[in-house]
C-alpha positions as CSV (number, residue, x, y, z in Angstrom):
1,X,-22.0,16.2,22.7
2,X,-21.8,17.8,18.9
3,X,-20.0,15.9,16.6
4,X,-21.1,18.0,13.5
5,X,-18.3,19.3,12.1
6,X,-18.7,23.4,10.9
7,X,-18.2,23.7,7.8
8,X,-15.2,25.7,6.4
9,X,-16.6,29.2,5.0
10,X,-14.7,31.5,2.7
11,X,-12.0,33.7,3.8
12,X,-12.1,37.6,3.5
13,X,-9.6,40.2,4.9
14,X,-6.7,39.6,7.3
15,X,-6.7,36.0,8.0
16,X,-8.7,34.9,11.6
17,X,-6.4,33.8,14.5
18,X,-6.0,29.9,13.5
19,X,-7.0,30.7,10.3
20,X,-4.0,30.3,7.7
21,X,-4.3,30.9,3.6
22,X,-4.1,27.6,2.2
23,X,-0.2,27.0,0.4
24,X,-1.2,25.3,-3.2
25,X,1.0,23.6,-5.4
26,X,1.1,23.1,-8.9
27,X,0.8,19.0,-9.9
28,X,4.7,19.5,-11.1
29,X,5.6,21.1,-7.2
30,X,4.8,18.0,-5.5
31,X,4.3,14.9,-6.7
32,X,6.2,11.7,-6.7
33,X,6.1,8.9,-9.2
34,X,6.5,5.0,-8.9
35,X,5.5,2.8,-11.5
36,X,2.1,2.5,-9.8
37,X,1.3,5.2,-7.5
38,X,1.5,8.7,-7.7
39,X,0.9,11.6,-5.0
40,X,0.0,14.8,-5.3
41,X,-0.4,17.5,-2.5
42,X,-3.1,20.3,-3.8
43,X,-2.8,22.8,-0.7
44,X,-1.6,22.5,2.8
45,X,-2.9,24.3,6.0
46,X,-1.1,24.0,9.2
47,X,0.6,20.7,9.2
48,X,-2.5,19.3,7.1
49,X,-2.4,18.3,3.2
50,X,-5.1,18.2,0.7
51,X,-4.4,15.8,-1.6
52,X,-4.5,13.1,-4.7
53,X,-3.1,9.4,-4.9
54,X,-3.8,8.0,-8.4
55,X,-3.7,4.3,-9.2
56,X,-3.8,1.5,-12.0
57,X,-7.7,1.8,-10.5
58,X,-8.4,5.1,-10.2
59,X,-8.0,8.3,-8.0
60,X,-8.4,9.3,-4.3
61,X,-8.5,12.6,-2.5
62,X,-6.8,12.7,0.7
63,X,-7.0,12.9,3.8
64,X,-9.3,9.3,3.4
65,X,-10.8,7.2,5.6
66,X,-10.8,3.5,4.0
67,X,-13.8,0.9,5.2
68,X,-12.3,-2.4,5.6
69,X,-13.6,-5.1,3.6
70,X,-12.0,-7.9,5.7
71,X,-13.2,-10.9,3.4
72,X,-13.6,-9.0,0.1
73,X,-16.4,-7.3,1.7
74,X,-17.4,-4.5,4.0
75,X,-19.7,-6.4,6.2
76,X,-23.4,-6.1,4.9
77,X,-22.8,-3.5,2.6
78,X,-23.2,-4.1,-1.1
79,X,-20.7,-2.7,-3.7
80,X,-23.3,-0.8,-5.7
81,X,-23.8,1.2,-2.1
82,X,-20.1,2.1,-1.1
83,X,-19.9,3.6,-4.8
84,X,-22.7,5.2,-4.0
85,X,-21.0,6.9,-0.6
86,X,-18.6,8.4,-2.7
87,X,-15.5,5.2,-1.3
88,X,-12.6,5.3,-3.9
89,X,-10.6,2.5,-2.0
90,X,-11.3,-0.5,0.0
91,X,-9.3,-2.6,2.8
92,X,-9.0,-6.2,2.6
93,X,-7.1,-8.3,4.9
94,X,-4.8,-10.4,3.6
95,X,-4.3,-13.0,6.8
96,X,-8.1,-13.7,6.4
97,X,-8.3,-13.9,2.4
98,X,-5.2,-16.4,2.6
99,X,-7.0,-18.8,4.9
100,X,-9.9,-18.4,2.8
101,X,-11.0,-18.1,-0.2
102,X,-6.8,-18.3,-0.8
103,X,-4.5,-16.2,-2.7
104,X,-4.2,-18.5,-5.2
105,X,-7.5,-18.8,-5.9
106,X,-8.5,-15.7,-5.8
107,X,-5.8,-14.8,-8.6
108,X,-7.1,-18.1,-10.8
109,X,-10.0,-15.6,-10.3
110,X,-8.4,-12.6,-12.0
111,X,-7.4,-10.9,-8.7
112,X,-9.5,-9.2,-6.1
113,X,-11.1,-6.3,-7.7
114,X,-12.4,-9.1,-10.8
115,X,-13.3,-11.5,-7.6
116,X,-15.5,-9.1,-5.4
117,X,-16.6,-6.7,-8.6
118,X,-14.8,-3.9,-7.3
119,X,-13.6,-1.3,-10.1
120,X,-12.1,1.0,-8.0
121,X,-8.7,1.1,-6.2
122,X,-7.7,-1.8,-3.2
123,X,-5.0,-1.7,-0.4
124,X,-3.9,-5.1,1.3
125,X,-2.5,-5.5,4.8
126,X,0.7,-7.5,5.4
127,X,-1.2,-9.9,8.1
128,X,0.9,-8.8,10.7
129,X,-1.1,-7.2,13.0
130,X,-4.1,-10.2,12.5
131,X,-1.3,-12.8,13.1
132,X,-0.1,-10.4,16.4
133,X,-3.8,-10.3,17.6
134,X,-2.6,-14.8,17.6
135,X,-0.9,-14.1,20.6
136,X,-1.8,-17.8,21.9
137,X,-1.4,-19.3,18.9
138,X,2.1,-18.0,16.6
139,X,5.5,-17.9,17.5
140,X,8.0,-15.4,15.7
141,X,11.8,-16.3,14.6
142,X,14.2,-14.4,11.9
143,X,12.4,-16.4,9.3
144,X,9.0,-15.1,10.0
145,X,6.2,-16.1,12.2
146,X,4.4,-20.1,12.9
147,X,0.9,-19.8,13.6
148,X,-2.0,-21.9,14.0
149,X,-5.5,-20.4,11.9
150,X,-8.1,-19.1,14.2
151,X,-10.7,-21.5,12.2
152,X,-9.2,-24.6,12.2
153,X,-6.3,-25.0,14.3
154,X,-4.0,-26.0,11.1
155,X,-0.6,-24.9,11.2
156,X,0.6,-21.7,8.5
157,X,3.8,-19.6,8.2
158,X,4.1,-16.0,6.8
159,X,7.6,-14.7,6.3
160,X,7.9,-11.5,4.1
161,X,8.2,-13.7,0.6
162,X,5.0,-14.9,1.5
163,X,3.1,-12.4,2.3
164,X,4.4,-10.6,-0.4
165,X,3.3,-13.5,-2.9
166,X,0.1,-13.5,-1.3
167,X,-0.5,-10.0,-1.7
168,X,0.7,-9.8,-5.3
169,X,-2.3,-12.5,-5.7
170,X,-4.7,-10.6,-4.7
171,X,-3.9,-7.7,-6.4
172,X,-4.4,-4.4,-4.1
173,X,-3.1,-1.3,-6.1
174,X,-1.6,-0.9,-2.5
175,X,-0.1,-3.3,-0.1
176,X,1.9,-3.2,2.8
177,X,5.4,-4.8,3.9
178,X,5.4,-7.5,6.6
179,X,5.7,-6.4,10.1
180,X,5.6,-7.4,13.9
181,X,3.3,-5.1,15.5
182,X,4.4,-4.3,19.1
183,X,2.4,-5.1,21.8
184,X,1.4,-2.7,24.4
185,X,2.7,-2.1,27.1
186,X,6.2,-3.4,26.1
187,X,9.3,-2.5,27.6
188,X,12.2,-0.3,25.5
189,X,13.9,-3.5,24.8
190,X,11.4,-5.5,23.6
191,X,10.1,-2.8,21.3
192,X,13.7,-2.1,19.7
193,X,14.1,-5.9,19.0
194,X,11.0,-5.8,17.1
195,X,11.8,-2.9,15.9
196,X,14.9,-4.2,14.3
197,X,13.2,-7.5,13.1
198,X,10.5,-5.2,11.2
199,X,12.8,-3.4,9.7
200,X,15.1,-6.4,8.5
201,X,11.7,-7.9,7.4
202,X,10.9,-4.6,5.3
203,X,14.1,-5.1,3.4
204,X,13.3,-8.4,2.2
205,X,9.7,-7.9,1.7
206,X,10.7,-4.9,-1.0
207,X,13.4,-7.4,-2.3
208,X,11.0,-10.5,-3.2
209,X,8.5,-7.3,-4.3
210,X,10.9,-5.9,-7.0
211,X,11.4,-9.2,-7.7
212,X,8.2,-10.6,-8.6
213,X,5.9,-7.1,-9.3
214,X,5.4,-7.9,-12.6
215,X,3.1,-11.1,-11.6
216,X,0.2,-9.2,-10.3
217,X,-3.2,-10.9,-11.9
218,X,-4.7,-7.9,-13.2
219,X,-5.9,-7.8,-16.8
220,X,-4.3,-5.4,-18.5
221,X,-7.4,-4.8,-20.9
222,X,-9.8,-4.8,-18.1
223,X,-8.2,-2.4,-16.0
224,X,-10.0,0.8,-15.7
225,X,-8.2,3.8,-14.9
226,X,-10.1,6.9,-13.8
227,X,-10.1,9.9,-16.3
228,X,-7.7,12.3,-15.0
229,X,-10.1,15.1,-14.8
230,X,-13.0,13.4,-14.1
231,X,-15.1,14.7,-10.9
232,X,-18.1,13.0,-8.4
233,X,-20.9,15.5,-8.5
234,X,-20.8,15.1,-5.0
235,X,-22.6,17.1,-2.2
236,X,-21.2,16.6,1.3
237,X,-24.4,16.0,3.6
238,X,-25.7,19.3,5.3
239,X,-23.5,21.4,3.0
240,X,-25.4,24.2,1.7
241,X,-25.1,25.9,-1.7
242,X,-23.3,28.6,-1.3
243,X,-20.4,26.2,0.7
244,X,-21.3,23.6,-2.6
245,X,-20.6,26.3,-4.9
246,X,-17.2,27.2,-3.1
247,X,-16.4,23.6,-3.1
248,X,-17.2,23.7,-6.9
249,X,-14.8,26.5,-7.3
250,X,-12.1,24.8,-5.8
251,X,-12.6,21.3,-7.3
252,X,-11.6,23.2,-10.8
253,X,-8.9,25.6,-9.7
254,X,-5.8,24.7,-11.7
255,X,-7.7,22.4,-13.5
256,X,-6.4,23.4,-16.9
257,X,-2.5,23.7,-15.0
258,X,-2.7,20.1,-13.9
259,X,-4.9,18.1,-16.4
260,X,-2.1,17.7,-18.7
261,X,0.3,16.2,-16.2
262,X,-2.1,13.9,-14.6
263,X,-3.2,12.3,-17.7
264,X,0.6,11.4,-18.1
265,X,0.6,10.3,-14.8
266,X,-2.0,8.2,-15.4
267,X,-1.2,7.2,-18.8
268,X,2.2,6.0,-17.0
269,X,0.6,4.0,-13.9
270,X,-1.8,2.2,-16.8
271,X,0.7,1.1,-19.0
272,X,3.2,0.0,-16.1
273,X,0.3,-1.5,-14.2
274,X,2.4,-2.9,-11.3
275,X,1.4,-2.3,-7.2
276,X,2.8,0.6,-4.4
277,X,4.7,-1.5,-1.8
278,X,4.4,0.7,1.4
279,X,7.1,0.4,4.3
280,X,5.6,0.2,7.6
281,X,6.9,2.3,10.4
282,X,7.1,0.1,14.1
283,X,9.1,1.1,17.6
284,X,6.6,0.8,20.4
285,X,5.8,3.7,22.3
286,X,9.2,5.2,22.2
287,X,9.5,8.7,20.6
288,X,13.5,8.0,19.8
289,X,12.8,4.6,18.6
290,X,10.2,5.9,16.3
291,X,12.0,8.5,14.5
292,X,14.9,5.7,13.9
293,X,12.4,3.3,12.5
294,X,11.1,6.0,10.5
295,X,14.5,7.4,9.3
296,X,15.8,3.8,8.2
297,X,12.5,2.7,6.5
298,X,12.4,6.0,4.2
299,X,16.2,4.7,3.6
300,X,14.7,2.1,2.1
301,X,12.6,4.4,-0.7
302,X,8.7,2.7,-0.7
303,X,6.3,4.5,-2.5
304,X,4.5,5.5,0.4
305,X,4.9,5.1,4.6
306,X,2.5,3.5,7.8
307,X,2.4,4.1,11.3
308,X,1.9,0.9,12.5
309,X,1.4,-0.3,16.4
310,X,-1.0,2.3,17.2
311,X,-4.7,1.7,18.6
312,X,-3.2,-1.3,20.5
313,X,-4.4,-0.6,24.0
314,X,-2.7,2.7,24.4
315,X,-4.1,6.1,25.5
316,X,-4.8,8.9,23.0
317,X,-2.4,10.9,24.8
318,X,0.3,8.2,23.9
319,X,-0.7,7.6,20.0
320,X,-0.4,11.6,19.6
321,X,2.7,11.8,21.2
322,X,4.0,9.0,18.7
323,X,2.5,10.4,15.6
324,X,4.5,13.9,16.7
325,X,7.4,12.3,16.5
326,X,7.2,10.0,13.4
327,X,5.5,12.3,11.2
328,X,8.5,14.9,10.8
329,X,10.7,12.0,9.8
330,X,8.5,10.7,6.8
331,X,9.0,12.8,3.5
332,X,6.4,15.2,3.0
333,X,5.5,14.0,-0.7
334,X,4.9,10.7,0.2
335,X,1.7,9.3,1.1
336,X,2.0,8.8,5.1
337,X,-0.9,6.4,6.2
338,X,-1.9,5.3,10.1
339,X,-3.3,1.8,10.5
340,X,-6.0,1.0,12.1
341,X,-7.5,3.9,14.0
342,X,-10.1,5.4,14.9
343,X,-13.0,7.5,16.5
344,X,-14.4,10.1,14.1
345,X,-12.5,12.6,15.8
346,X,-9.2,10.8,15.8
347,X,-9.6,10.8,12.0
348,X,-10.0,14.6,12.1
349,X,-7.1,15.3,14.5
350,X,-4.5,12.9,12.7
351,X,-5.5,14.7,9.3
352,X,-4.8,17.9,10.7
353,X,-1.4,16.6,12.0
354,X,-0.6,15.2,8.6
355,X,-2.2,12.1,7.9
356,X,-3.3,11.4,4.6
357,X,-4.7,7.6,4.7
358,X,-6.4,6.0,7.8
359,X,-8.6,2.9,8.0
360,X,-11.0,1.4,10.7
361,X,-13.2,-0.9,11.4
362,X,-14.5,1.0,14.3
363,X,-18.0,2.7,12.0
364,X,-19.1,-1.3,10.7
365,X,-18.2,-2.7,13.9
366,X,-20.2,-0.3,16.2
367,X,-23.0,-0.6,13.8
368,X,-23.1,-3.6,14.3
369,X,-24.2,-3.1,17.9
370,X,-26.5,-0.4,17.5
371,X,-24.2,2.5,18.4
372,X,-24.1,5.0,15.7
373,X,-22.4,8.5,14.9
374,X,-24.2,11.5,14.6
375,X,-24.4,15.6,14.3
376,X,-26.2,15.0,17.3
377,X,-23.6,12.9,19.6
378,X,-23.5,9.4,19.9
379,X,-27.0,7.3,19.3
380,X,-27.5,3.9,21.1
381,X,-30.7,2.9,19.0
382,X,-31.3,-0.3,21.1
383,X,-32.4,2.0,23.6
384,X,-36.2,2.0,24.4
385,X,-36.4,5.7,24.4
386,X,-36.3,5.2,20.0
387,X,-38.9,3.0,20.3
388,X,-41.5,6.2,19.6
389,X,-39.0,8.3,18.0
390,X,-40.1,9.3,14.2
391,X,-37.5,11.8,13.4
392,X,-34.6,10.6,11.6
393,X,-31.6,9.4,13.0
394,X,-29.3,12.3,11.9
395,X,-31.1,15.7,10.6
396,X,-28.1,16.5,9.0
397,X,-27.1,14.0,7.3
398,X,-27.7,13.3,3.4
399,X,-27.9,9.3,3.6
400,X,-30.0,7.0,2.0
401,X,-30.6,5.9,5.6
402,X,-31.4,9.6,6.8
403,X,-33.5,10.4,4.3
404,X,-36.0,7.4,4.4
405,X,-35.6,5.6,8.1
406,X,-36.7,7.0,11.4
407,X,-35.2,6.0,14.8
408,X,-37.9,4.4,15.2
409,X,-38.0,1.6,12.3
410,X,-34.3,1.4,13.0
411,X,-34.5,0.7,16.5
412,X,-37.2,-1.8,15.8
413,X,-34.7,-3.9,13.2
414,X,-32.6,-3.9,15.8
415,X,-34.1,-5.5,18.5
416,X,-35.7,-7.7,16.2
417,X,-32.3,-9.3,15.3
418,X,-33.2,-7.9,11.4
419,X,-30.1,-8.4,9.3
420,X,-31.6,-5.3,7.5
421,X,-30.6,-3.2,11.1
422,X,-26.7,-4.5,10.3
423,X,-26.7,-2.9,7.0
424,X,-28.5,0.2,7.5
425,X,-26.4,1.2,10.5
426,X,-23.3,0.2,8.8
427,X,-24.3,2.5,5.5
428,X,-25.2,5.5,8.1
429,X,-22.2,5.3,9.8
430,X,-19.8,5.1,6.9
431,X,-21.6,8.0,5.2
432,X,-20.6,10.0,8.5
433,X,-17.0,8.9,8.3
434,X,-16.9,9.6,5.1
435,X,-18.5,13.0,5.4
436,X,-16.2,14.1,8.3
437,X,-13.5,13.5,5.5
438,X,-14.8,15.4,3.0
439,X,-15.4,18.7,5.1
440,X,-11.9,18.2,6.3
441,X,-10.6,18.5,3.0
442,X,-12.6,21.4,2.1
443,X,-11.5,22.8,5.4
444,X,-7.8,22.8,4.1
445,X,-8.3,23.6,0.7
446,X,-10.1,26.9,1.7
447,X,-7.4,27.7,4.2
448,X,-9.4,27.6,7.4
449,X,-9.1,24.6,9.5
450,X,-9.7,26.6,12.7
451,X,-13.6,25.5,13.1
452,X,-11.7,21.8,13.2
453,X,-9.6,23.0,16.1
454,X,-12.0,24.5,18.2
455,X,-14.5,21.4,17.4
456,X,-11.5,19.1,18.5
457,X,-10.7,21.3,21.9
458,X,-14.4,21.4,22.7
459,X,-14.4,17.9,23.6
460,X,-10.9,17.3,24.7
């Protein structure tokens, strides 16, 4: 199976069946402010967004995939490296940094980003869905939910003030409201109830938040806030120079329109220097239930919505059919993030529904037993038929990994138990995540997202 992406090409004449000119806005057209987040939406195509989030620490383009660095750290990947890969924001899990190092003393230590060396922009989880994945060991009330840690048996409770204490600790430029995620299958009643108790939760997390936003343990002096023109002079791997040029081109369209209005923006988000709160969307696998959630948690005003509950044992059919429904119900110049999924092509076909933020562990995790994404299909490199094999593992990738490792060597790290193999594979794979992103992106901003349909129907 091919999993390379085409690339987007220019568009000339009468637009191609599929094919649509991309919409573009000016920065004034569509962009929302908070004291600490704002959004911009460059061009749309279809459904899909190209986009801009800027924060106290720096800017992202959207759609984005977001590594998840559980423990202040994306397992066996150094900083200096996911800077390297181009990653503007990072996932940590705020059920796992409470337990250890703790929230407290990880603001003692000026905060997350000062704690893990991390310059660039962060986004918290509530906990929810770690303390869900408890099911043998937490019980849920009105007050919150009684569970017992994974590591030591001792006894915890997170209720929406505390997770929202914990969160401003840490200090994510994002972080998420507290929420029961909804087991699957569950039946209609079950799901409103926690439905209901999400929502009720949501209200009193962005209470205690508004409350206490002012506390977060950032350094005011320290804080580093991207430029607001300021560009990677980055090449997406296998893009070629004409498509580089055209990517150029675009990167600097409107520059001189916007630059003035997002330095203010930015100006604004530094001096304020407070976090997003994001509401979380919940209702099970009911379409109905869904677009309630979602209409009374944009009552609410947060910066910014999830799509939680999904990539909980479900079919793909199901998740699409939920994202359908939620997706027209969340504003469209809001940031609308899905948690916790998924395959490289899930991460394509949510983007062209819509979706501007998703996170996964799905490209550390798989490296992490040998099974890695490529242009190619799907690699296995524990299997013996590497064990000769001196090409590299994806000719069309840019990677520090493709460019210096064969299938060979890789293979042979891995069946050697070489903690070098975790690290490797995990840089590889996040580079193809990463890369899928970027010629998404380009795909909407040129207008032509059509390739990306007919990849995505190809292996339906």
């Amino acid at each position: 199976m091919n999993w390379m992406w085409p690339r987007a090409t220019g568009l000339k004449g009468v637009p191609k069946n599929g094919t649509q000119r991309p919409i573009r806005f000016r920065a004034q057209d569509r962009i929302v402010e908070s004291m600490s987040l704002s959004f911009q939406i460059e061009a749309t195509c279809g459904e899909a967004r190209a986009g801009r989030i800027i924060t106290p620490h720096g800017e992202i383009e959207t759609p984005v995939f977001m590594p998840c660095g559980t423990l202040g750290s994306v397992k066996g990947v150094p900083q200096e490296i996911l800077e390297e890969l181009g990653v503007k924001i990072l996932l940590g899990n705020t059920y796992h940094l409470y337990l250890r190092p703790g929230a407290a003393q990880v603001r003692q230590l000026g905060g997350l980003h000062s704690f893990m060396s991390w310059k660039r922009a962060l986004l918290t989880d509530s906990g929810g869905f770690q303390v869900f994945s408890l099911s043998q060991l937490r019980k849920v009330s009105e007050q919150g939910v009684q569970f017992r840690s994974h590591l030591d048996g001792s006894s915890h409770m997170f209720t929406p003030e505390s997770t929202m204490e914990a969160q401003v600790s840490l200090g994510a430029d994002i972080i998420m409201a507290f929420d029961e995620c909804t087991e699957f299958p569950a039946e209609r009643r079950r799901a409103q109830q926690s439905m209901e108790l999400t929502l009720r939760w949501a209200e009193r997390s962005k209470r205690h938040f508004e409350a206490h936003k002012h506390e977060v343990p950032w350094d005011l002096s320290q804080t580093r806030v991207l430029s607001a023109c300021g560009q990677d002079s980055h090449t997406t791997a296998g893009e070629d120079g004409g498509a580089a040029a055209r990517n150029a081109k675009l990167k600097t369209q409107n520059s001189t329109e916007n630059r003035e209005l997002r330095t203010e923006n930015l100006a604004k988000i530094a001096g304020n220097c407070t976090q997003a709160l994001f509401g979380i969307v919940q209702g099970g696998m009911f379409p109905d239930l869904r677009k309630e959630a979602a209409e009374r948690t944009v009552a609410m005003d947060f910066p910014g919505y999830a799509i939680g509950g999904l990539s909980v044992g479900e079919p793909r059919a199901l998740t699409e059919e939920v994202l359908h429904s939620t997706l027209p119900c969340l504003p469209v110049e809001k940031p609308r993030y899905v948690m916790g999924v998924g395959t490289p092509e899930e991460i394509v076909r949510y983007a062209l529904m819509g979706v501007d933020m998703m996170d996964c562990v799905l490209p550390t995790r798989a490296a992490r037993h040998g099974l890695l994404y490529t242009s190619e299909g799907k690699v296995s490199i524990k299997n013996a038929r590497y064990a000769q094999d001196q090409s590299p593992l994806d000719p069309n990738c840019g990677c520090r990994v493709c460019a210096r490792y064969t299938r060979a060597y890789l293979r042979h790290l891995y069946a050697n138990g070489e903690v070098l193999a975790m690290t490797l594979n995990s840089i590889h794979n996040l580079a193809f995540y990463l890369d899928t992103m970027r010629r998404v992106r380009h795909s909407i901003l040129l207008g032509d997202i059509s390739v990306l349909h007919s990849a995505l129907q190809s292996r339906a």
